[in-house]
ROKOL-263985 format. One record per residue (C-alpha): x, y, z. Coordinates in pm, whole numbers. Last residue first. Example, Ala and Ser with C-alpha at 12.3 -4.5 7.8 and 13.67 -1.06 7.14 Angstrom:
TIZA       c1       c2       c3
TIZA     1367     -106      714
TIZA     1230     -450      780
This chain:
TIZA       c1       c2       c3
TIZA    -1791     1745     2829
TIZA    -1521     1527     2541
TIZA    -1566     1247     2380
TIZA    -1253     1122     2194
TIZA    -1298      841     1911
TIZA    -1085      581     1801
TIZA    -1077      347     1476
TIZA    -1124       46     1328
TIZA    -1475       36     1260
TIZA    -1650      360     1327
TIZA    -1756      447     1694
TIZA    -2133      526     1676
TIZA    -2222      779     1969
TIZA    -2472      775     2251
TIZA    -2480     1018     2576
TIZA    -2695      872     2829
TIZA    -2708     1041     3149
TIZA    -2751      885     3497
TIZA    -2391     1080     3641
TIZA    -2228      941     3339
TIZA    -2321      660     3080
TIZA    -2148      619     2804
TIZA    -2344      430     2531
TIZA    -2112      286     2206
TIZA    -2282      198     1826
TIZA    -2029      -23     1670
TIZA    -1939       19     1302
TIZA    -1754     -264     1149
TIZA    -1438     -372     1143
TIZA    -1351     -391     1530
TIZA    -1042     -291     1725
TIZA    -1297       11     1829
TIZA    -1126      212     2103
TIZA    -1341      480     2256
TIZA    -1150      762     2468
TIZA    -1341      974     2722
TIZA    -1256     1319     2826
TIZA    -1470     1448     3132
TIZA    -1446     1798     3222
TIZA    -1341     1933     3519
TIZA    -1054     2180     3470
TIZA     -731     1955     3556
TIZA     -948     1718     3299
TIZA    -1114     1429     3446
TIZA    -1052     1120     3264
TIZA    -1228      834     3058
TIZA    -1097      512     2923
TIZA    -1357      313     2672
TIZA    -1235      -11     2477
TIZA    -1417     -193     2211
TIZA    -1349     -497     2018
TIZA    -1632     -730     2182
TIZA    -1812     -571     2441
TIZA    -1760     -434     2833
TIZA    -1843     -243     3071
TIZA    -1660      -19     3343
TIZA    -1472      317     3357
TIZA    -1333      457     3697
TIZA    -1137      756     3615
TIZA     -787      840     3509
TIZA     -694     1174     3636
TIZA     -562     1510     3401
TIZA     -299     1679     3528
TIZA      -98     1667     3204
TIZA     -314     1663     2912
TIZA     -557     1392     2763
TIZA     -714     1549     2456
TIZA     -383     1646     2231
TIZA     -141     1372     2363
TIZA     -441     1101     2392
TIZA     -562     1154     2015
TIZA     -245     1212     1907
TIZA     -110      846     1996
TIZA     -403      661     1791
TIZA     -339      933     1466
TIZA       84      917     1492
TIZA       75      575     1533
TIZA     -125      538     1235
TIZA       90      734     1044
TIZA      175     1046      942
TIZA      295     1056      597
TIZA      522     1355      504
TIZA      619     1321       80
TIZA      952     1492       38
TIZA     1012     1310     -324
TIZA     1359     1208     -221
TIZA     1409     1240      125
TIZA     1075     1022      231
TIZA      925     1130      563
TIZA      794      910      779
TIZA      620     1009     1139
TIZA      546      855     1433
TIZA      832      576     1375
TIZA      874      230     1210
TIZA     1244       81     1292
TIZA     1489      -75     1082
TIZA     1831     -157     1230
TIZA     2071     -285      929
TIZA     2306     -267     1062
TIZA     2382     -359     1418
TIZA     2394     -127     1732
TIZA     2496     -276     2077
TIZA     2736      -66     2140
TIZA     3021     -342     2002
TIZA     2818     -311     1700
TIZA     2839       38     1606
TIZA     2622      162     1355
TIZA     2374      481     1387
TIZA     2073      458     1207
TIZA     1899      652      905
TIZA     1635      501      906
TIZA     1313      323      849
TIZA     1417      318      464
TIZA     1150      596      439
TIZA     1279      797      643
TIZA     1252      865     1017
TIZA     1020     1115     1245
TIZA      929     1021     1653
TIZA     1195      737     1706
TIZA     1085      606     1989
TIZA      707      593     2177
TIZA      632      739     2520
TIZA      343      662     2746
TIZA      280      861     3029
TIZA       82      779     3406
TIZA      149      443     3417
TIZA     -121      261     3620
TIZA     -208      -85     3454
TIZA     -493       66     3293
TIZA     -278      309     3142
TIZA      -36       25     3034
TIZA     -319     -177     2875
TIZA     -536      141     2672
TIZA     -167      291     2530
TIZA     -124      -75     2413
TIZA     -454      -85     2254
TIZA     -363      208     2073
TIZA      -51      137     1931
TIZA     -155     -166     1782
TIZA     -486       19     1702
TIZA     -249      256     1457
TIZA     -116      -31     1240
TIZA     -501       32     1079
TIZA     -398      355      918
TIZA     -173      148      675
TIZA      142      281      611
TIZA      378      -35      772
TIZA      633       -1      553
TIZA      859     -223      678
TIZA      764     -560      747
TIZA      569     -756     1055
TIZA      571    -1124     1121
TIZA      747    -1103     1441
TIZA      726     -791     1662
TIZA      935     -674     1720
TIZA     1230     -883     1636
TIZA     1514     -678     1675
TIZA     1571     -599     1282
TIZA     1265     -494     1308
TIZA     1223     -259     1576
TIZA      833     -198     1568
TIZA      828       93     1856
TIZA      856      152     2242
TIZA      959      363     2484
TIZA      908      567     2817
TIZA      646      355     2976
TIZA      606      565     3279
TIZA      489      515     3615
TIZA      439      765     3907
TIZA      559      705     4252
TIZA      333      663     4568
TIZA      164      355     4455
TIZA      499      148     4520
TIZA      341     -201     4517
TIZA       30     -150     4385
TIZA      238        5     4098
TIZA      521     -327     4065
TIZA      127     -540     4041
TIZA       -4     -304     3791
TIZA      305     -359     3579
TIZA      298     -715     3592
TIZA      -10     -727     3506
TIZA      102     -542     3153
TIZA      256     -876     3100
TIZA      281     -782     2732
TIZA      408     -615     2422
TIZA      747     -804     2537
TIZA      917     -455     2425
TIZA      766     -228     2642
TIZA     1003      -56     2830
TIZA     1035       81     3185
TIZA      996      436     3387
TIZA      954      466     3767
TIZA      952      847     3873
TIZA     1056     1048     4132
TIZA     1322      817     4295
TIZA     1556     1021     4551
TIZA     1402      894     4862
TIZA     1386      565     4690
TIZA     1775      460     4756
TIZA     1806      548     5117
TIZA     1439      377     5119
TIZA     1555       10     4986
TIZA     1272     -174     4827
TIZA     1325       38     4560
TIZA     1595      -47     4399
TIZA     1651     -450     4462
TIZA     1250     -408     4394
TIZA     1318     -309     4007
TIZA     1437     -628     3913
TIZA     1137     -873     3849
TIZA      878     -645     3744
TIZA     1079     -440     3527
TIZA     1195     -757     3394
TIZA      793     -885     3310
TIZA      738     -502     3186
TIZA     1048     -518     2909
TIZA     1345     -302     2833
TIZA     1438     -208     3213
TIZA     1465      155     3225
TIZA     1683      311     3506
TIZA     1592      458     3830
TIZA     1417      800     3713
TIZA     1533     1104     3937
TIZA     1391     1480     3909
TIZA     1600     1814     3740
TIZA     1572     2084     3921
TIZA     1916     2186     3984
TIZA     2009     2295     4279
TIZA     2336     2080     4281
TIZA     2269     1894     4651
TIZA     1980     1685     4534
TIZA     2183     1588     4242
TIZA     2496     1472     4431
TIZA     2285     1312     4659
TIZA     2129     1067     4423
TIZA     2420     1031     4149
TIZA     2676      891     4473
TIZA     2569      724     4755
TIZA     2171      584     4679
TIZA     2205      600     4314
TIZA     2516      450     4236
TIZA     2481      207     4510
TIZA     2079       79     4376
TIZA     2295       42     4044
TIZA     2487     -191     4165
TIZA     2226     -365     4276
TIZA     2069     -309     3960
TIZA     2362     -480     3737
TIZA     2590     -267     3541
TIZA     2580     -428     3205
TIZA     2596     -137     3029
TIZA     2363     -176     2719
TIZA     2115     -503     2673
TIZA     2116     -708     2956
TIZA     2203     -521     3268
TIZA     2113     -196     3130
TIZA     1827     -124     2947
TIZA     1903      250     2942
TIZA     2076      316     3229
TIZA     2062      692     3434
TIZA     1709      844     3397
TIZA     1782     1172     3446
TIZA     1433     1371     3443
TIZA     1328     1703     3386
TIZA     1618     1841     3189
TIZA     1610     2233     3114
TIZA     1709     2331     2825
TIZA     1802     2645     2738
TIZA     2120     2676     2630
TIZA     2299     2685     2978
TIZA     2050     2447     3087
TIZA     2199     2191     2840
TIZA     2516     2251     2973
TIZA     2412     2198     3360
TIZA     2239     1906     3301
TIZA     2546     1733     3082
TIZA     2779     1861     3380
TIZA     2548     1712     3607
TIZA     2559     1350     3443
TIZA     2956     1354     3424
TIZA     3017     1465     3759
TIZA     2814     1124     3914
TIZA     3011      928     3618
TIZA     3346     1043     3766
TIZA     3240      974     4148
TIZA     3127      633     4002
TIZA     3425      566     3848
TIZA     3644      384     4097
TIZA     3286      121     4115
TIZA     3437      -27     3779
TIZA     3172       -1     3522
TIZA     2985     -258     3335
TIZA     3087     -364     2997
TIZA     3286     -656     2996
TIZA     3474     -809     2703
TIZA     3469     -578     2443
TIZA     3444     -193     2644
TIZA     3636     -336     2900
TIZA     3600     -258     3281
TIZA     3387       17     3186
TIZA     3492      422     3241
TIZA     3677      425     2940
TIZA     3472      360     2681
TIZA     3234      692     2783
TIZA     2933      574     2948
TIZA     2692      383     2807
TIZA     2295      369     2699
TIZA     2203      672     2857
TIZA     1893      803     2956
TIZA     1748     1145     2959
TIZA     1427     1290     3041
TIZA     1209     1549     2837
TIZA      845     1774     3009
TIZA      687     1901     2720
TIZA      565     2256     2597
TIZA      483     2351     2264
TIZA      531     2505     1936
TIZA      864     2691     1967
TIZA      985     2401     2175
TIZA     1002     2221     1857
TIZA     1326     2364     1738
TIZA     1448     2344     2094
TIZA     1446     2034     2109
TIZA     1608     1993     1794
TIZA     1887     2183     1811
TIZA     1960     1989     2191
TIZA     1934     1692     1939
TIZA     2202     1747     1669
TIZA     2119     1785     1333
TIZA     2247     2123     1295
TIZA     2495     2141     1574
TIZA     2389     2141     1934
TIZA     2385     1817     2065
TIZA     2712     1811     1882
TIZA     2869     2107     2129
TIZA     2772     1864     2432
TIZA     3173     1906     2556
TIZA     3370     1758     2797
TIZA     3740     1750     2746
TIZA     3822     1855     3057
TIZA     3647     1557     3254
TIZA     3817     1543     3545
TIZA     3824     1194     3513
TIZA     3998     1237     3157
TIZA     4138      864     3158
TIZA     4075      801     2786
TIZA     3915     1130     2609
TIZA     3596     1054     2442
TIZA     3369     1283     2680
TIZA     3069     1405     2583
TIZA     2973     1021     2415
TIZA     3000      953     2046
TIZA     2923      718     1786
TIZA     2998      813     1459
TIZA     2789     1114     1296
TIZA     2463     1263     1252
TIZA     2297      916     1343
TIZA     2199      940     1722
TIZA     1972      642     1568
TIZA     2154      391     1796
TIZA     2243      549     2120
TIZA     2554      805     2159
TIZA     2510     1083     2396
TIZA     2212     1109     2648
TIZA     1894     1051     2471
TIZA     1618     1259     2484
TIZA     1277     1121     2531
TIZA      947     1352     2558
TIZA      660     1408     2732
TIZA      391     1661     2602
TIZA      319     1612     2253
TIZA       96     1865     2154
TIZA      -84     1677     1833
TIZA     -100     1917     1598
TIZA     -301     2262     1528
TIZA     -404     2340     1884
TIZA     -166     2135     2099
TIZA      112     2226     1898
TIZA      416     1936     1924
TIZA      370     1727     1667
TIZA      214     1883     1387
TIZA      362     2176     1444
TIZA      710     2028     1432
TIZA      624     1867     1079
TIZA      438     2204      941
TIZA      821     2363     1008
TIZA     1001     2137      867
TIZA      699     2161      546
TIZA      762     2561      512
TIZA     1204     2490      553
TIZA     1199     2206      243
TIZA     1260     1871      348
TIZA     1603     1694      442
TIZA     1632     1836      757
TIZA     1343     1708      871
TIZA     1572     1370      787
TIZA     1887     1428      971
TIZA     1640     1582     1224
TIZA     1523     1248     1335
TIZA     1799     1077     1305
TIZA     1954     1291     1576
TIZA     1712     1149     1744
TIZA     1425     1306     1973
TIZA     1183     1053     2108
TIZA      800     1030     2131
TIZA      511     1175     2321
TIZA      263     1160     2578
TIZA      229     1305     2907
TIZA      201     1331     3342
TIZA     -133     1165     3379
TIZA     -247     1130     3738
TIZA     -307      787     3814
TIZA     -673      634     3962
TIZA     -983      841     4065
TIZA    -1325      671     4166
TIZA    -1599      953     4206
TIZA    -1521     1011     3836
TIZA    -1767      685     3778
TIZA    -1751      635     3390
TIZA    -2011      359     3288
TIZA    -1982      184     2928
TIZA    -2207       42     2721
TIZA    -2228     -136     2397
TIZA    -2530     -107     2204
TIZA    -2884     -128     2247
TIZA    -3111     -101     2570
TIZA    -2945      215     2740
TIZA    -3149      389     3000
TIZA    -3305      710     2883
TIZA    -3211     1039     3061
TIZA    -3044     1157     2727
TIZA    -2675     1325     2626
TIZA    -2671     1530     2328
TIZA    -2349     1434     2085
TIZA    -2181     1698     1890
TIZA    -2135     1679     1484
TIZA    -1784     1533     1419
TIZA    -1431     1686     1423
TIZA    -1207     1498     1257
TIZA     -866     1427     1393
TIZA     -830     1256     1066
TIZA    -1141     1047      916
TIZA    -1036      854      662
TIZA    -1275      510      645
TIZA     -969      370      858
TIZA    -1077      577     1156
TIZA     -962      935     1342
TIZA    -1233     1049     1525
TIZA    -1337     1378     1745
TIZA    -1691     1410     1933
TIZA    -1813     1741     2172
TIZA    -2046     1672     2439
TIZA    -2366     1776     2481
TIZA    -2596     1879     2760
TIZA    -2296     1945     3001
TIZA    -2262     1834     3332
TIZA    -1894     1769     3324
TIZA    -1835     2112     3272
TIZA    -1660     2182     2921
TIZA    -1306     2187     2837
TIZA    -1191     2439     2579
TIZA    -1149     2222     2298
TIZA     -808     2290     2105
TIZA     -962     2352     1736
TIZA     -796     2169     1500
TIZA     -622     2350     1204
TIZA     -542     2106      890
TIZA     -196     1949      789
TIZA     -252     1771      474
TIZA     -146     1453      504
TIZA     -102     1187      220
TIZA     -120      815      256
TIZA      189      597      196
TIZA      101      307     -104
TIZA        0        0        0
């Protein structure tokens, strides 16, 4: 299938109704074409449902506060904006990051030095210098360079606001044991890799950017450094933990990302289970990439309820194996429920944002960074938000970009998950309370054909049709 054209179109940010309102104000994206559409209003009745799925929403019951949604920024990504005529960069950022004429993205991923589609160049960290512990030679000078990402960021904050944290998938080579045979890091460097973090916070804020959350190891243990999480429990609790709360900087503590829920599950409690340690953790972030076990998840959050959740990335990594059975392109609209019902399963399960990866690529699904002793092979193609092809400039936004937009642009940052119940075949319903009252509700519809959907609020009927294969926000 050929990619689908999109022709950026002003949306109307709703201004957020009281929840007692008469009618209620309907947006759908679906396979039959509709795009962020906006969709004659909805009346709510008095009568009791007697057809049709339906759903109660109970904001008397609140779960998670919702922090964001987004993506990541790569230098990849900006390789290939950059690629694109200045007007259509420019209609790309908006239509990420602008709550009123894109999607508003407001969490997003910034990696920290070299990861595999920080593509502008070789792989790099801010400080290649063997044995510079006092770390002279730092510099974040690429980050800022044309494609780099610190450019980036704040390329798109000119649309919108979004909180960003930063993992890192390694150190600098010479701060592990050995870089070939054994990649974790010698505890002599600790008080070296504790000045390293701050000094990247503290250049980025120079330029502007503030970062909200260090999030130290990206998958490490089994995938990247191969510092293990009780050593990383030390790290945090004696060295990275007080040094931050002692810079006055504001930047906020992750503990790591594990790269699936079920491992999450398993090793986060050596962390957290220890208070010296969890007096410094703000937020608990993991990956998604066994597109399951999202019980898991709820159990780890009924077992620390205090700190927020955050699946913090995700995305069809082929070359990886996720999932099986999938090629590249994926340009279908459909690809989008994927995305969707995942976004349904981790909220439920109490995370309170949901991040994808790579947020624009080309059309090959690149370009990536190669370096195989880092853990990054070639070829490496992913599927991100957003495709743009270098040659003929066409912009598709995908399905992901549709199912993901719909909770970035609706469901902002202080809104509440609320108690929704019922069930059918192929549809979903979340709802929230807005930091202003209303109620936004979200209607999943995995289905192919039209299914006609009751919610039920405060003993009112309001009654829409959710198309098949597609979602629908409801918003009083």
């Amino acid at each position: 299938m050929s990619p689908s054209r999109f022709c950026l179109l002003p949306i109307v940010f709703f201004a957020t109704t009281l929840a007692n309102a008469q009618t209620a104000k309907v947006y759908v994206s679906s396979q039959a074409g509709d795009r962020l559409a906006a969709k004659p209003e909805a009346r709510f009745g008095d009568k009791t449902p007697t057809a049709g799925a339906t759903f109660q929403i109970n904001d008397a019951v609140h779960f998670q506060k919702i922090e964001g949604f987004g993506a990541s920024f790569m230098e990849a990504g900006l390789v290939t904006l950059n690629t694109i005529p200045a007007d259509k960069q420019e209609e790309v950022l908006r239509a990420l990051f602008d709550p009123k004429d894109g999607a508003g993205f407001t969490a997003m991923k910034t990696p920290l030095a070299g990861t595999d589609f920080q593509s502008a160049g070789p792989w790099f960290t801010y400080d290649d210098t063997p044995g510079d512990v006092e770390l002279e030679n730092f510099s974040v000078e690429r980050d800022f360079a044309a494609n780099g990402v610190g450019t980036y960021i704040l390329r798109a904050r000119k649309y919108g606001k979004f909180a960003l944290q930063a993992p890192m998938d390694y150190p600098p080579d010479w701060m592990l044991y050995d870089v070939h045979k054994h990649q974790d890091i010698p505890p002599k460097y600790y008080p070296v890799l504790t000045k390293y973090f701050l000094k990247y916070l503290e250049e980025y804020k120079k330029r502007g950017i503030e970062i909200d959350y260090l999030s130290i190891f990206n998958e490490p243990e089994q995938v990247y450094t191969k510092i293990k999480y009780p050593e990383i429990r030390v790290l945090l609790r004696d060295f990275v933990g007080p040094a931050l709360q002692q810079s006055g900087l504001s930047t906020k503590m992750m503990i790591s990302e594990a790269p699936e829920r079920l491992v999450a599950y398993k090793r986060y409690p050596v962390i957290l289970d220890d208070p010296a340690v969890r007096k410094f953790v703000s937020v608990v972030a993991y990956h998604g990439y066994d597109f399951r076990h999202f019980d898991k998840i709820a159990e780890l959050k009924a077992k620390y309820p205090d700190i927020p959740f955050w699946m913090d990335e995700l995305c069809y990594a082929y070359e990886a194996g996720y999932p099986k059975g999938k090629k590249l392109p994926i340009y279908e609209f459909a690809d989008g429920d994927v995305w969707g019902n995942i976004i349904f399963s981790d909220l439920e399960a109490g995370t309170s944002a949901w991040l994808y990866w790579n947020a624009i690529l080309d059309e090959t699904g690149g370009p990536w960074a190669v370096s195989p002793v880092h853990g990054n092979p070639d070829p490496n193609v992913q599927h991100p938000v957003v495709i743009i092809n270098k040659t003929t400039h066409e912009i598709t936004y995908t399905g992901t970009y549709y199912y993901l937009a719909h909770f970035s642009k609706f469901v902002r940052p202080g809104a509440v998950r609320v108690q929704t119940t019922g069930e059918a075949p192929g549809v979903r319903v979340m709802a929230f309370r807005s930091a202003e009252g209303g109620i936004v509700a979200q209607v999943l519809n995995s289905g192919t054909a039209n299914s006609s959907v009751n919610l039920v609020h405060k003993g009112r009927t309001l009654r829409i049709t959710a198309p098949g294969r597609s979602i629908s926000t409801v918003l009083w």
